[in-house]
C-alpha positions in Angstrom: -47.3 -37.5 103.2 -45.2 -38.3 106.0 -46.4 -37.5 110.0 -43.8 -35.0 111.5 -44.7 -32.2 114.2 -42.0 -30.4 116.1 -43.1 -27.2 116.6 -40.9 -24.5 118.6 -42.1 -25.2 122.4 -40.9 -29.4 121.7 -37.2 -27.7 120.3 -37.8 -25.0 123.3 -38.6 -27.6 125.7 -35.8 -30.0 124.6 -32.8 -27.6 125.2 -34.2 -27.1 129.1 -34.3 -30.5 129.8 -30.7 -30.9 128.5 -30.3 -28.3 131.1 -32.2 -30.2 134.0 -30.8 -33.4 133.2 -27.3 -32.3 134.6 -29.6 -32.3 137.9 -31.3 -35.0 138.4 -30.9 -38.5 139.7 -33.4 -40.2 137.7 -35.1 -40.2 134.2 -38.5 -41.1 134.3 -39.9 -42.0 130.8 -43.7 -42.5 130.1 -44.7 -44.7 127.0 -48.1 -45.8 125.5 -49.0 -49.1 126.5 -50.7 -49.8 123.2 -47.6 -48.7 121.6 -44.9 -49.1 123.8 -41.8 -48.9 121.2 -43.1 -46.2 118.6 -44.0 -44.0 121.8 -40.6 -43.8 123.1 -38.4 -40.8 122.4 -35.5 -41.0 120.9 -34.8 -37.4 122.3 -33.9 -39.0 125.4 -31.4 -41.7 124.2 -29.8 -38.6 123.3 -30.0 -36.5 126.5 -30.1 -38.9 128.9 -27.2 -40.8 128.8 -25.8 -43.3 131.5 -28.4 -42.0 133.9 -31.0 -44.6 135.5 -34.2 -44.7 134.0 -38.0 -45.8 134.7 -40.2 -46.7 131.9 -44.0 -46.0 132.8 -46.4 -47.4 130.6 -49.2 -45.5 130.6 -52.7 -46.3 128.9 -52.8 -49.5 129.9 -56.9 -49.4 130.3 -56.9 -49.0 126.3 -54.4 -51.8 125.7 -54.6 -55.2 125.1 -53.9 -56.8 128.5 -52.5 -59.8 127.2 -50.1 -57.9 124.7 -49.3 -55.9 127.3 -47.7 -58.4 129.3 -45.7 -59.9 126.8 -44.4 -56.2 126.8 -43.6 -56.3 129.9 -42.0 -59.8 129.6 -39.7 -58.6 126.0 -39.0 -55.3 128.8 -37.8 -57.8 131.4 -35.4 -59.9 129.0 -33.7 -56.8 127.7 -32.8 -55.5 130.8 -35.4 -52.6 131.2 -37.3 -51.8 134.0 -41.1 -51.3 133.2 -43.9 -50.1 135.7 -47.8 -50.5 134.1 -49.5 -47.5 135.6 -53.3 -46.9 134.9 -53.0 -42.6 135.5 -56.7 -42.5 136.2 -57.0 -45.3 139.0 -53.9 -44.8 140.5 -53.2 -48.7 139.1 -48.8 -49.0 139.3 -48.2 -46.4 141.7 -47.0 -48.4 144.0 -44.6 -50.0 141.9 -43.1 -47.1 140.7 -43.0 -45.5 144.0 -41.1 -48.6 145.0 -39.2 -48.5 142.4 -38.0 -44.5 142.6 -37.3 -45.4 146.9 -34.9 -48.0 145.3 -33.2 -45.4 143.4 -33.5 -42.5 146.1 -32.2 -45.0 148.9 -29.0 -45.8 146.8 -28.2 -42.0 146.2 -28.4 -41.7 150.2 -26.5 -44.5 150.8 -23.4 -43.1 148.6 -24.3 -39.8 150.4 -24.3 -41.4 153.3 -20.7 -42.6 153.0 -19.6 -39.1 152.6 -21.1 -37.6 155.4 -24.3 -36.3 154.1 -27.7 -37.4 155.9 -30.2 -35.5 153.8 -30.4 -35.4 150.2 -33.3 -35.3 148.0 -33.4 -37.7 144.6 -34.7 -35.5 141.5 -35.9 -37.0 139.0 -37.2 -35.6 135.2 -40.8 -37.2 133.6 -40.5 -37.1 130.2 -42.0 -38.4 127.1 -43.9 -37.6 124.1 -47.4 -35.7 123.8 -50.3 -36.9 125.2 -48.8 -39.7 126.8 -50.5 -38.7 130.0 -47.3 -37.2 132.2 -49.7 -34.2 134.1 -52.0 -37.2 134.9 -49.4 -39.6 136.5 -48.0 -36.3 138.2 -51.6 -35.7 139.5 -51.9 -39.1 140.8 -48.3 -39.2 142.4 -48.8 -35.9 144.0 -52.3 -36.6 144.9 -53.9 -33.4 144.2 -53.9 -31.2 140.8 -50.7 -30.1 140.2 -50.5 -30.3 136.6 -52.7 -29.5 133.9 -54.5 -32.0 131.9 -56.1 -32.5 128.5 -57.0 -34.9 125.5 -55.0 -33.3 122.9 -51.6 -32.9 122.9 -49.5 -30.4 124.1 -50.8 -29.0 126.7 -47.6 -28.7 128.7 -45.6 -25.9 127.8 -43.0 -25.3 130.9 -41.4 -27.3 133.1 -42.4 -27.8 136.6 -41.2 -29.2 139.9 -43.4 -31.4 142.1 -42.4 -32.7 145.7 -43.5 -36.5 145.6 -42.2 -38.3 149.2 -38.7 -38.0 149.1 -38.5 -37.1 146.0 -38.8 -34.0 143.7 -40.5 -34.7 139.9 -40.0 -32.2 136.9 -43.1 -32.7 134.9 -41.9 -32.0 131.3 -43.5 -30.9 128.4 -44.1 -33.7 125.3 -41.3 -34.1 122.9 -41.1 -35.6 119.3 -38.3 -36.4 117.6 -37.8 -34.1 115.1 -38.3 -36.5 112.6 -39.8 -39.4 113.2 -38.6 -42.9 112.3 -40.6 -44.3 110.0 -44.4 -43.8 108.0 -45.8 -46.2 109.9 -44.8 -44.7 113.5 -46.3 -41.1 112.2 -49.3 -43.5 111.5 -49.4 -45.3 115.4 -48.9 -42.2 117.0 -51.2 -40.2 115.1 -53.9 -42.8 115.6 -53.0 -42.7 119.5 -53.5 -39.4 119.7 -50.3 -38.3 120.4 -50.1 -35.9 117.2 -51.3 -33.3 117.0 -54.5 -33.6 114.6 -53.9 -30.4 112.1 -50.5 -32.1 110.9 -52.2 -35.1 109.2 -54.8 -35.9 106.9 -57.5 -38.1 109.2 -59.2 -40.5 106.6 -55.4 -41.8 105.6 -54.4 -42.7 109.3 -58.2 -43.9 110.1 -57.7 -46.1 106.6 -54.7 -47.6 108.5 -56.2 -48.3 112.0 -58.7 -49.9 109.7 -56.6 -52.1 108.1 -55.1 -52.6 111.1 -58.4 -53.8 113.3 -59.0 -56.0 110.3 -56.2 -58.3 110.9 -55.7 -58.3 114.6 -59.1 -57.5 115.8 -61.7 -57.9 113.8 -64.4 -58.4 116.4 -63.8 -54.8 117.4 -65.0 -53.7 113.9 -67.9 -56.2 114.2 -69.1 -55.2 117.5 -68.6 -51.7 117.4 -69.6 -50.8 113.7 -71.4 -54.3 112.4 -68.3 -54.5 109.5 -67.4 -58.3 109.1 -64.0 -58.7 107.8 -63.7 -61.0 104.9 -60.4 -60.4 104.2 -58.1 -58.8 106.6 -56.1 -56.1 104.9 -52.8 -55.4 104.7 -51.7 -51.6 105.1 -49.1 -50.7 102.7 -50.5 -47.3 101.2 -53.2 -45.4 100.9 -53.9 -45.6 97.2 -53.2 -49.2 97.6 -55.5 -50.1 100.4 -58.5 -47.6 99.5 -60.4 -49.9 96.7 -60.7 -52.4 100.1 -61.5 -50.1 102.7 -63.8 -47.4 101.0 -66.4 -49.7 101.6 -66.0 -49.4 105.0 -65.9 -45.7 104.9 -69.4 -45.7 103.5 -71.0 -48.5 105.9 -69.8 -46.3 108.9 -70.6 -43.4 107.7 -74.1 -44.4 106.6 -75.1 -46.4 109.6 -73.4 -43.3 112.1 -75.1 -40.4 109.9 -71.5 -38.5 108.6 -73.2 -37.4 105.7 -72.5 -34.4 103.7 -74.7 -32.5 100.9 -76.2 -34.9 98.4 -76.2 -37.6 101.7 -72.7 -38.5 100.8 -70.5 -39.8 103.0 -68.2 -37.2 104.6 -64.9 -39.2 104.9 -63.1 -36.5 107.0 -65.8 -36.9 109.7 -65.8 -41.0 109.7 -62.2 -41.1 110.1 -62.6 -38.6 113.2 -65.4 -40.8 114.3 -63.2 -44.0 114.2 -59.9 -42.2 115.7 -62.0 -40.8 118.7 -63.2 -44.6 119.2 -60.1 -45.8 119.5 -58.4 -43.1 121.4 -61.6 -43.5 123.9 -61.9 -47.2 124.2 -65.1 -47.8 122.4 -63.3 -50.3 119.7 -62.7 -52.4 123.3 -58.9 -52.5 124.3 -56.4 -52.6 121.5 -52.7 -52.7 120.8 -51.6 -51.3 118.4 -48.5 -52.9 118.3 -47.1 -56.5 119.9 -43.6 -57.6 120.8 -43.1 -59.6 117.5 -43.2 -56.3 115.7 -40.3 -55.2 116.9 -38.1 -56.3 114.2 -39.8 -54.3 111.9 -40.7 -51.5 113.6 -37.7 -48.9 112.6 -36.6 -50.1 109.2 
């Protein structure tokens, strides 16, 4: 069944930012490092409009390193400004501090011409759930401000933080309403950016699986001692389960997710795996690269 989760506070949230937006100077949008296409609203293509815009990539301690500068290099050649920002070390904040003084000083400068010598640039954080906005706003602001968690939506309301010259609107997360394509409910489910009643575990754990097993298999060998044969290609679950079952039961034998009759409980290996992932025990992962753009949104 396809991923989709836009609950009332994401279709609340969305018609205040519209309002905001008419506001600010700035649109700051935070992406997933690990998935740094499927993690971008499309809300905002539709809200923002001409306005200049940051891309933060977040997460960047869970991605791949190496994929995640041929992000920034496919970012570069199509024009978009990208900032990697590790939320929890305070990695990129310079950059992007740099980067929002190089928007501020160009709104005072055209204020300047007019006569006005103090204005304050405003700018809006948005992106989608979980993508770790209250963090970043923590870090900027350099004190708690925001409220934090490991599941999404935990922002509900907007809020206003005072960062330097500047004044932040820390955003709630926003989905599209519906989302692209199976495989993006898939990524962002596995990232932990949906939230987890809305989809059935084993089938997106069954992907990630699939998944590991062609781009990094020595994640599943090192973490769970499963040596990939054959790397498998996710196209469904019915399709993919008679390779991946097997799997399933190692894990869930050698970590203990047994159920009555010492069966393997399914539900609890896929939650097993997901938290792994989502908690950089698999090691540092992608979950998509640059040459998967041409495929990402058909």
């Amino acid at each position: 069944m396809p991923i989709q989760w836009y609950p009332g506070h994401m279709a609340k949230a969305k018609r205040l930012m519209a309002d905001e937006l008419r506001s600010v100077d700035v649109v700051v949008e935070l992406a997933d490092a690990r998935l740094p296409v499927s993690s971008r609203s499309p809300v905002l293509d539709e809200l923002a409009g001409r306005k200049p815009r940051l891309l933060v990539l977040t997460h960047v301690d869970l991605a791949d390193a190496q994929r995640t500068d041929q992000w920034m290099d496919w970012f570069r050649q199509t024009g978009v400004i990208a900032i990697p920002v590790n939320a929890r070390t305070g990695q990129g904040l310079r950059e992007f501090r740099r980067a929002l003084d190089e928007v501020a000083e160009a709104k005072a400068k055209r204020a300047r011409a007019r006569g006005v010598l103090n204005v304050t640039t405003r700018g809006m954080i948005c992106g989608i759930p979980n993508v770790g906005k209250s963090s970043f706003v923590n870090q900027l602001a350099g004190r708690a401000v925001a409220k934090t968690g490991d599941r999404p939506g935990v922002t509900r309301a907007l809020q206003w933080i005072r960062v330097g010259r500047s004044e932040l609107l820390d955003t709630p997360g926003v989905l599209a309403p519906k989302l692209a394509t199976e495989e993006q409910g898939l990524k962002l489910a596995a990232s932990g950016a949906v939230k987890d009643e809305v989809f059935e575990a084993p089938e997106v754990c069954a992907y990630v699986l699939c998944y590991l097993s062609q781009r990094y298999p020595h994640a599943l060998a090192e973490r769970y001692g499963i040596v990939v044969q054959t790397p498998v290609e996710w196209t469904e679950l019915s399709s993919v389960w008679p390779q991946v079952e097997p799997w399933f039961d190692h894990i869930g034998r050698t970590r203990g997710a047994l159920g009555a009759g010492g069966r393997v409980d399914e539900e609890r290996v896929a939650k097993l795996v997901l938290r792994d992932l989502q908690e950089g025990r698999l090691g540092p992962v992608s979950l998509e690269w640059p040459e998967d753009v041409a495929r990402l949104h058909e």
